[in-house]
N, C-alpha and C positions, 0 to 999 in steps of 0.2 A: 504493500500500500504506500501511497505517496504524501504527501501532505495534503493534497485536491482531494484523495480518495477519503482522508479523518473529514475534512471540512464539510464535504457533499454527505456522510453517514452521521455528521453531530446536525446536521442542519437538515435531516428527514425525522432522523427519533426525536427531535427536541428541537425545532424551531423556533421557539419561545426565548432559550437559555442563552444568558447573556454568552457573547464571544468576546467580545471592547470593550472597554470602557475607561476615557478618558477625564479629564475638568469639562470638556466640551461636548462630550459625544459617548451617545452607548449603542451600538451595533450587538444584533442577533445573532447568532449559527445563522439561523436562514436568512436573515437581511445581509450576515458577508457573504455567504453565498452569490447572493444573485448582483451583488456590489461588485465583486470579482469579474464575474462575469461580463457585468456590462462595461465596466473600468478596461477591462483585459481588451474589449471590443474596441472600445474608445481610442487607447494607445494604440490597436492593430491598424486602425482606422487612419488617426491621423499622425504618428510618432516613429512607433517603431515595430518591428517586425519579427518572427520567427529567429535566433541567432544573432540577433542584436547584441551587440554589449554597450549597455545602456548606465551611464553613471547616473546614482541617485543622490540627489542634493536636497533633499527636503526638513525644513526644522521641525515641524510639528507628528510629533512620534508616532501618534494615531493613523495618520495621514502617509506618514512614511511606510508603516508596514502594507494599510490598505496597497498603496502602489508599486510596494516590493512585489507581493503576491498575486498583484494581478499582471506584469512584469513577469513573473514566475512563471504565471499559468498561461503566457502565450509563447512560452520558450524562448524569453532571452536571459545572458545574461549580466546577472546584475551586477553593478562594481559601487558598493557604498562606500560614500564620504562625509566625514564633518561638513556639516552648512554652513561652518566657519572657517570653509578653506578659503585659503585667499587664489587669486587668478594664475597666479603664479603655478602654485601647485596643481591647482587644477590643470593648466595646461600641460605640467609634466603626466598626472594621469592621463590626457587626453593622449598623451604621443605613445606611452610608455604601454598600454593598452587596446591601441588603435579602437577607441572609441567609438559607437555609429552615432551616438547620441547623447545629449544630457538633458533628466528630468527634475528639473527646479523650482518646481510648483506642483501643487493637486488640483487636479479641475473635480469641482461638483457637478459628477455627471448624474442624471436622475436613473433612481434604481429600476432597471428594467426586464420581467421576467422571461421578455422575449430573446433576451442576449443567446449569445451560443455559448455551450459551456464550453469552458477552456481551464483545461488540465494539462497541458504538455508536461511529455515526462522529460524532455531536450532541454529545460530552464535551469538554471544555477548562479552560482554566487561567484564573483571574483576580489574576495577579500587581499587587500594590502596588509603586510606584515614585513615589517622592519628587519626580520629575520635576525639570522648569527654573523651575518658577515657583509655587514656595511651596507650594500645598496639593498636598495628597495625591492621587495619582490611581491607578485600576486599570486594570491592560493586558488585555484578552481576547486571548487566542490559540488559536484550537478544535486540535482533534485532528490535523491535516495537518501544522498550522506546527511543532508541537513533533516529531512527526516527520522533517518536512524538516530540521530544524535536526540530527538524529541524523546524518540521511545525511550532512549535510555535514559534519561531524565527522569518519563513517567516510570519505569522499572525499580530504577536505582532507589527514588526517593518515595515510592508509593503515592504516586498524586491523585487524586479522585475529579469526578465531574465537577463537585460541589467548592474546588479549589480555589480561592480569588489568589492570583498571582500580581505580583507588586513588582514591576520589572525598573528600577528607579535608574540604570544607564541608560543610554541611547540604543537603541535595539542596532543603529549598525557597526557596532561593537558586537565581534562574533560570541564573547562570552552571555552576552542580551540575548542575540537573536535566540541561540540556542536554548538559555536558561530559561530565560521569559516566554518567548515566542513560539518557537519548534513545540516544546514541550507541552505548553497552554492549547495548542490549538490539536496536538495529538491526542491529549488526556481529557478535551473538550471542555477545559476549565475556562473562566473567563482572566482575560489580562488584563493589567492596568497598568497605565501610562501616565505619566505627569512629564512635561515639557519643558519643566525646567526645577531642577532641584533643589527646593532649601528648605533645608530640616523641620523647621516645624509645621510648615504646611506638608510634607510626607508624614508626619507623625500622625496629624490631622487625619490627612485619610484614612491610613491605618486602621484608624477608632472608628473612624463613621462607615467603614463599608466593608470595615470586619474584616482584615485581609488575613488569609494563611499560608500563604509564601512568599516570602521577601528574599527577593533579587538585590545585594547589593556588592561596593566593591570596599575594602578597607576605607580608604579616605571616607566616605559616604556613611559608615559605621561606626567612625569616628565621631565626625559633626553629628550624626544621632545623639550620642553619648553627652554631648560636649552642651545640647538642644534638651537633654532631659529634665523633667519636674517630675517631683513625687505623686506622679498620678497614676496606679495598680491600673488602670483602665487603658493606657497608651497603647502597648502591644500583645495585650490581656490574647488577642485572635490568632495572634501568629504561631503557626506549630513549627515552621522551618525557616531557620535565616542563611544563606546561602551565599557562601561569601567569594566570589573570581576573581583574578585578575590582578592578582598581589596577595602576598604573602600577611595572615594575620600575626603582628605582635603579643607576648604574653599579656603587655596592659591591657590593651583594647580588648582580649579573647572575656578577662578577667572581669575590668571595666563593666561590658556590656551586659555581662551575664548576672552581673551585681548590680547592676543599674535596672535591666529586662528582665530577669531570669529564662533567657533565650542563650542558648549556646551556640555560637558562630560557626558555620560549617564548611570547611574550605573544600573548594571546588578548585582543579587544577586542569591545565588542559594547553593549548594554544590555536593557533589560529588553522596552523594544517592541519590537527588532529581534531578539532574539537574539544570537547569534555573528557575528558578519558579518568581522573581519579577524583575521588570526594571521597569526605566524612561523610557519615549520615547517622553519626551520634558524638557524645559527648568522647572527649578522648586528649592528648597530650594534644596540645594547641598548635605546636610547630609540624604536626604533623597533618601531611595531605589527603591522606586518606588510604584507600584502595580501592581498586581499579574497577569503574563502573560496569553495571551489565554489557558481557560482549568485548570488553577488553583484557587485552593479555600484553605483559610486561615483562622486561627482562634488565639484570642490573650484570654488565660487563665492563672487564677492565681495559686498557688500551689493547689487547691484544685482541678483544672481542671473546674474551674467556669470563663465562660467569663467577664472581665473585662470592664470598660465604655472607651471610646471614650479617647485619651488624657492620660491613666492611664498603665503602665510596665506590662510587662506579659510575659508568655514563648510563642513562637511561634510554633503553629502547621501547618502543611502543608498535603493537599490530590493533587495529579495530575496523571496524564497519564501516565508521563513519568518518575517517582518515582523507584528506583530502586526495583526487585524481593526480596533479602534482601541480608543478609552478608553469603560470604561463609563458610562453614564448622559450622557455630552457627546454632543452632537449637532454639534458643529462638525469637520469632518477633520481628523486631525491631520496629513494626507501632502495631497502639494496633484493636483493634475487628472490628471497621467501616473502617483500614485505614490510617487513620492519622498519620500522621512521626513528632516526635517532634524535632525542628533543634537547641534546645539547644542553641537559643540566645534569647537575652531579648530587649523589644521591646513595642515603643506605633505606634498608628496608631493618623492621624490628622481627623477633619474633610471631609473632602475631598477623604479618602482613603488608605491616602499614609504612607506609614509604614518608622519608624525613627528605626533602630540599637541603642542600647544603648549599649550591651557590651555580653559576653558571659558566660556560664555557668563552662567555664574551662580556659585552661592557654594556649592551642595551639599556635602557634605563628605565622605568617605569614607574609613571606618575601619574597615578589613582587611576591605574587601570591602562591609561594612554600610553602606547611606546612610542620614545621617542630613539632616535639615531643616533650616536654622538656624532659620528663623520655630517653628514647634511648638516647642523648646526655647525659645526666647526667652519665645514662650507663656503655658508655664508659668512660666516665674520673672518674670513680667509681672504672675501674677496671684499676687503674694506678697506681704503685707502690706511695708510696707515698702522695696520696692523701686521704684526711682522711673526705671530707666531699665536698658537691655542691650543686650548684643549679643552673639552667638556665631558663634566659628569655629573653623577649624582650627588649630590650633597642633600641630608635629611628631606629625602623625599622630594627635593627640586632640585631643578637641572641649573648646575653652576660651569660657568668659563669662566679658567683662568688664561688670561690673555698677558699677552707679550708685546706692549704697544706704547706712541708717544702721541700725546696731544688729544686723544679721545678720553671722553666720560663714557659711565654706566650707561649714562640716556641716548649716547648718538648710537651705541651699537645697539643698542634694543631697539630704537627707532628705525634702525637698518635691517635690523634682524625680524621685525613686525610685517614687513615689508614683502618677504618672501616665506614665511614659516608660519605657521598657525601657532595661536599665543602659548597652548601650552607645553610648545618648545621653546619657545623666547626664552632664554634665559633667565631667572630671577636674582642670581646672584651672580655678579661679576668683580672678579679679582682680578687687579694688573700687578705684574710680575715683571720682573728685568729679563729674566728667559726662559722656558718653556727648559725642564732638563730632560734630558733622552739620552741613551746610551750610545754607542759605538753603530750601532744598527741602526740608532734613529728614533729606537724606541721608547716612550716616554716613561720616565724612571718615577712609578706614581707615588711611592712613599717617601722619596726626598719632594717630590710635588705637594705634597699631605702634611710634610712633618712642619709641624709649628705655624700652621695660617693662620689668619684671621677667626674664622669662620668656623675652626673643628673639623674641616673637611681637605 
């Protein structure tokens, strides 16, 4: 079954049950239904076509999935973006993709039961992920995989009809689409959407519409925490809080569950594989879990030799719902059986349950959004005046130390605004007399670290 197949079978048993529901808007099983349909007709009509790859730029969440999936269902596919990309990058997706189109708006088209249905099983996604090695790359994943990745959702965490899902990222964030989205409309639960996030209006909802699964990312679980009042009633509904996309802290795990008495469940995955590990109980907090319905894992040393119980190793992954590969590369990214190596390092316990210890690169991740260190550096590479850089992560934001004369803090951000979406802009900038690197070139990051300003 596909996703068209859940939506067409929630929307004959149960036409009634909500499907949406946003601040604005609440859609049926059977009112998306026939939404789809005619939307799907709409774009065939006047936009785009069967095999399209079609960028989706849309701000309002509700609005965005409705025209992902009718997008879907006429077999193109989709390449999502922040609304907040600038033209810049947009134009690199455009080249970098070969684009047929971009949809930057929702038309309210009137819902019509005369439409043709439209299910193509030929639709999919072309997620962006910053990957392990510098340039940009896109993940295809057709219509099965984001599927499967729902089921496992519904499987892993036992979701029911009766579910309100709280999906508080941006759904085109792959860990959204999947957690909130794929899952909600497999399990025939309803989803909820709020368009722009700030804590006490999420908490808000929560209460009034009795939600029992909450979608969120550390940062996000944070400012909950940080937004709390002693009121038993806040998240009295929630049975699961579901945390992607960064790694939970002991405070926050501790925090929250003293604050809610909800216990944070990390959900681990990325962009080519999906979801592949969670908690789905209470348990040592650093730890990720194990490996969802349909996934099988393996912890090897550089030799490709499994390693003992307890002992560091690179993480291999095989599942269902694993992405096809990278567009436009022609080399596998999974090797002869399968296997996807996720380029983090990793023990398992007794028991199972796999512990992160750190990665194979310098990616950076902030509340979820990965950023590149090279493309930032990039740019303020190419600033008059600057003569050398580096960027990383410092507490949680992205810091450049730069090697430069005559510039302030404000002209490189103002340069760097310019072509980068803000939550790469650097928030904290060091100048330095030189950038130190080794013999190779390579930068020497703890004489870089030892004794800054900043702790970083």
């Amino acid at each position: 079954m596909t996703i068209f197949d859940y939506i067409f079978m929630h929307a004959k048993k149960s036409p009634e049950r909500m499907a949406l529901k946003s601040e604005k808007n609440s859609i049926t099983y059977g009112r998306l239904l026939i939404q789809i349909n005619t939307y799907g007709e709409y774009l065939q009509r006047n936009t785009c076509h069967q095999g399209d790859r079609v960028i989706l730029k849309i701000k309002e969440r509700q609005e965005w999935f409705i025209t992902f999936l009718s997008l879907l269902a006429i077999g193109c596919l989709v390449i999502p973006v922040s609304p907040d990309i600038t033209d810049y990058e947009l134009e690199t997706v455009k080249a970098d993709t070969k684009a047929d189109a971009v949809v930057d708006q929702y038309i309210h088209v009137e819902p019509s039961e005369k439409a043709f249905p439209s299910k193509s099983n030929t639709g999919g996604i072309i997620h962006m992920t910053s990957g392990t090695t510098g340039k940009q790359k896109y993940c295809v994943r057709n219509i099965m995989q984001l599927t499967i990745e729902g089921e496992m959702y519904q499987k892993t965490f036992q979701l029911y009809e009766s579910d309100k899902i709280l999906a508080l990222p941006p759904l085109y964030h792959s860990y959204a689409l999947g957690a909130g989205g794929m899952s909600a409309l497999v399990t025939g639960a309803c989803l909820y959407t709020l368009d722009t996030f700030v804590p006490r209006r999420a908490l808000s909802v929560i209460q009034e519409e009795k939600i029992t699964i909450l979608i969120i990312v550390p940062v996000m679980a944070k400012l909950l925490c940080n937004s709390y009042t002693a009121s038993e009633e806040q998240l009295k509904s929630v049975r699961l809080s579901i945390v992607g996309a960064g790694a939970i802290s002991k405070e926050l795990y501790e925090d929250f569950y003293q604050k809610y008495g909800i216990t944070l469940l990390s959900n681990y995955g990325s962009t080519e594989t999906g979801a592949i590990i969670s908690r789905v109980e209470k348990g040592p907090y650093n730890s990720v879990g194990k490996p969802m319905e349909g996934v099988m894992i393996k912890v090897l040393d550089e030799n490709k030799r499994p390693v003992p119980i307890g002992e560091q190793g690179k993480l291999w992954v095989k599942c269902p719902n694993m992405f096809t590969g990278y567009l436009g590369m022609t080399k596998r990214p999974k090797d002869e059986e399968g296997w996807f190596p996720m380029h983090d390092i990793v023990y398992m316990n007794q028991s199972g349950a796999l512990f992160i210890c750190g990665r194979e690169c310098g990616i950076i991740n902030i509340g979820g959004q990965k950023v590149n260190p090279k493309e930032v550096e990039e740019v303020i590479l190419s600033i008059p005046k600057v003569k050398d850089c580096v960027v990383m992560e410092c507490k949680d934001k992205v810091k450049a130390f730069v090697a430069a004369e005559g510039l302030t803090p404000e002209a490189i951000r103002k340069e760097c605004m310019i072509k980068l979406s803000n939550y790469k802009v650097p928030s904290m900038i060091e100048f330095i007399q030189n950038i130190p690197r080794n013999e190779l070139g390579k930068v020497q990051y703890r004489i870089l670290t030892d004794g800054v300003k900043n702790g970083c």
